[in-house]
C-alpha positions as CSV (number, residue, x, y, z in Angstrom):
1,X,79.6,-28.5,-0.5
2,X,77.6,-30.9,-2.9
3,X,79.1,-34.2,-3.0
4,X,79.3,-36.2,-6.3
5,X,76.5,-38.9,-4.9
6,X,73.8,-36.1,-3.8
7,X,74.5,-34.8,-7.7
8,X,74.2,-38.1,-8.6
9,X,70.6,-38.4,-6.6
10,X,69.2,-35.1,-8.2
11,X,70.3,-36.5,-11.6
12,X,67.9,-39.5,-10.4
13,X,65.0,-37.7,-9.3
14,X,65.0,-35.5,-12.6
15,X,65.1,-38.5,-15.0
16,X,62.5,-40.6,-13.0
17,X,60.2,-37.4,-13.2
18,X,60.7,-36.9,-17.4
19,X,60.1,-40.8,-17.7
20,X,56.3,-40.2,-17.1
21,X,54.2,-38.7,-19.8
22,X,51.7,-37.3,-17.4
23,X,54.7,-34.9,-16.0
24,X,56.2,-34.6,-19.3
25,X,52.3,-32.9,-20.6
26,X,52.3,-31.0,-17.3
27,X,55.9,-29.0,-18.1
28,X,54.7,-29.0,-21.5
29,X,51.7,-26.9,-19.8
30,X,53.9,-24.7,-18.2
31,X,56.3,-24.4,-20.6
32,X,53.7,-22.7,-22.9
33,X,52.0,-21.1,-19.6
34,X,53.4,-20.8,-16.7
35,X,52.4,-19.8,-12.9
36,X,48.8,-22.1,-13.5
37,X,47.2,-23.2,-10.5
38,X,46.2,-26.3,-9.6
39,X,42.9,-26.0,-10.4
40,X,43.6,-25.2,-14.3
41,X,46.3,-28.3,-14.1
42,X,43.8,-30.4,-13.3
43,X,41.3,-29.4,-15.7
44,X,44.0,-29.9,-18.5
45,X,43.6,-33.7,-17.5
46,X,39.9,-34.2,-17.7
47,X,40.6,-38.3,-16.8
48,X,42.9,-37.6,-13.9
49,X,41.6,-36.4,-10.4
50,X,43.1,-33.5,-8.1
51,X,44.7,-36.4,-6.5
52,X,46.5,-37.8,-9.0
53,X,47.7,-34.5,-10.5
54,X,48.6,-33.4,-7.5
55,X,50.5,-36.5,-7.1
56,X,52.7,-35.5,-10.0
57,X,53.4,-32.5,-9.1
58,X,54.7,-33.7,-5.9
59,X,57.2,-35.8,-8.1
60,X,58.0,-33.1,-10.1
61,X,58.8,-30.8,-7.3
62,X,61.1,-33.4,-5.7
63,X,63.1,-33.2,-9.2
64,X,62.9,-29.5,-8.9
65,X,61.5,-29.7,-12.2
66,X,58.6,-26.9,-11.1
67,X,59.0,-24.6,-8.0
68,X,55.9,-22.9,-6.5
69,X,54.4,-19.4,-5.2
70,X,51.7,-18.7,-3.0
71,X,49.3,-16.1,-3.6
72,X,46.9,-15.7,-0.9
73,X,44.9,-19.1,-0.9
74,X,46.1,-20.0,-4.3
75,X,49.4,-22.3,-5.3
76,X,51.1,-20.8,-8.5
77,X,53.3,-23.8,-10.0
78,X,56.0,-22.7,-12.2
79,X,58.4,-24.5,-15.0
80,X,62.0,-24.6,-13.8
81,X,64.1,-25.4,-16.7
82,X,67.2,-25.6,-14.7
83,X,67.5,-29.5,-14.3
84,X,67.0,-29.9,-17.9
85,X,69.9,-27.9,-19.0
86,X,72.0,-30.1,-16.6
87,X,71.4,-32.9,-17.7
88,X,71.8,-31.7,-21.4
89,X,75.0,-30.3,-20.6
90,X,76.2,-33.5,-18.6
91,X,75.1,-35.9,-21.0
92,X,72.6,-34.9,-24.0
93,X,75.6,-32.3,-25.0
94,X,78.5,-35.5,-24.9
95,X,76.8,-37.1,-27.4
96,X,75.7,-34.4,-29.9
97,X,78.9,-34.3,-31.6
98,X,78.7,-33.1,-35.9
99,X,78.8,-37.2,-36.7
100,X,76.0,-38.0,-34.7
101,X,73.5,-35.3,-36.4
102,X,74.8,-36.3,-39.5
103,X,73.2,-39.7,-38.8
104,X,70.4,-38.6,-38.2
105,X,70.0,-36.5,-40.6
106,X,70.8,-39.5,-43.2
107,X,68.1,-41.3,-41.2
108,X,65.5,-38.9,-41.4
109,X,66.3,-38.9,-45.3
110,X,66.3,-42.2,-45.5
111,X,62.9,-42.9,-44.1
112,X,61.4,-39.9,-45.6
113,X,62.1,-41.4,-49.0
């Protein structure tokens, strides 16, 4: 059984991971490719090293953000969107209610004008 505060930790772990644009580009990457190994990761971040990407992906794993898959000497890392949707549907989803689009809809309007 999950308890409420190990929910509560994943919830953690998932938002600290999305509040670093270096892990935000890398699911980006994988969103629009997925199973890239490390080595093509790290070439997407010509001013990073292997360290530091693989850093990352440490953090991202740890959210469960990207899940892996070993093909012979070779790491596959993949996007897993699960996480995401949780955290849409616990809290993103609360506050999307008809009143709060139409604001921003009237915003967008208004500072498009």
């Amino acid at each position: 059984m999950v308890t409420y505060s190990a929910r509560v930790e994943d919830l953690d772990a998932v938002f600290k991971a999305l509040a670093d644009p270096t892990r935000r580009a890398l699911l980006d990457l994988l969103a629009d490719d997925d199973g890239r190994s490390l080595g093509a990761l790290v070439d997407a971040f010509p001013e990073m090293t292997r360290f530091g990407v693989m850093k990352h992906l440490r953090v991202l794993e740890a959210a469960h953000l990207v899940v892996t898959d070993k093909q012979g000497r070779e790491k596959l890392h993949y996007l897993n969107p699960v996480p995401i949707r949780e955290i849409h549907d616990r809290w993103i989803s609360r506050y999307a209610e008809p009143h709060v689009a139409g604001l921003l809809a009237l915003r967008e309007r208004s500072e498009g004008a």
